[in-house]
N, C-alpha and C positions, 0 to 999 in steps of 0.2 A: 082836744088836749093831747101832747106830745108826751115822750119821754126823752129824756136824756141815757147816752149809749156811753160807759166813759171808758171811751177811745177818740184818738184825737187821728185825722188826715194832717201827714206831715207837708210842711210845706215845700212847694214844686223849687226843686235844687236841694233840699237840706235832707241829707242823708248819714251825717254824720253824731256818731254813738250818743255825742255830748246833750243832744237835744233829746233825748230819750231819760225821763224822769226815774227817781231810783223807785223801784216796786213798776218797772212797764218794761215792755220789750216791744220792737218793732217786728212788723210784719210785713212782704208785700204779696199784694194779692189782685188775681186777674190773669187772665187765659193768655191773652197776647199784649196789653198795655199793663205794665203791674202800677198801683197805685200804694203807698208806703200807709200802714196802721201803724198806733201804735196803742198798745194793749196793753190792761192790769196782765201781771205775772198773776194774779188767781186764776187765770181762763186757764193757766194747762192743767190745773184738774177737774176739768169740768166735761165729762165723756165726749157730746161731740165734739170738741176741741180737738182732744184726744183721736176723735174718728178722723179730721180734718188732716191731724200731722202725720197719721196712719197713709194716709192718699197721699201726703208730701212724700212722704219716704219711699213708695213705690214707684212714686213718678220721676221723683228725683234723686233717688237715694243719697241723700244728703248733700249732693254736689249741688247746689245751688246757685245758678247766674247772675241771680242782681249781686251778691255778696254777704245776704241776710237770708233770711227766714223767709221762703217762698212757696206758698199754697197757692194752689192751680185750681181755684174755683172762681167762677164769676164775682164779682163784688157786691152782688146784689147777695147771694146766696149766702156769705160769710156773713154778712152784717144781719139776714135774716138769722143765721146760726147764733150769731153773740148776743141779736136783740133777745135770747128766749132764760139769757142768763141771769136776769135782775127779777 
């Protein structure tokens, strides 16, 4: 038996604000290939989230290259992070 994560992988070209649901925000995340989330707005008070944006801000102090919200963890690692939140 599975769980459901509820976050969605955006799809491959769509990047733009519109497709992002009101109450979610997107994400991208990955070391060298970023792959786009997108996530309930509950997750930023949820600590490791918090620990997550902590590590964004020192790696990138906010200046981010895709154009969004960019964490520098493997994707396996985030998604074990957000699966501990339900």
């Amino acid at each position: 038996m599975g769980f459901r994560l509820p976050i969605r992988v955006a799809r491959k070209g769509s990047s733009a604000s519109s497709d992002v649901p009101k109450g979610f925000f997107a994400v991208y995340v990955g070391e060298t290939q970023m792959k786009r989330f997108v996530v309930p707005i509950s997750y930023l008070n949820q600590p490791s989230f918090q620990d997550l944006l902590s590590k964004t801000e020192e790696e990138f102090r906010f200046n981010h290259p895709m154009g969004g919200l960019t964490i520098p963890c493997r994707e396996d690692v985030f998604i074990h992070v957000i699966s501990r939140f339900n």
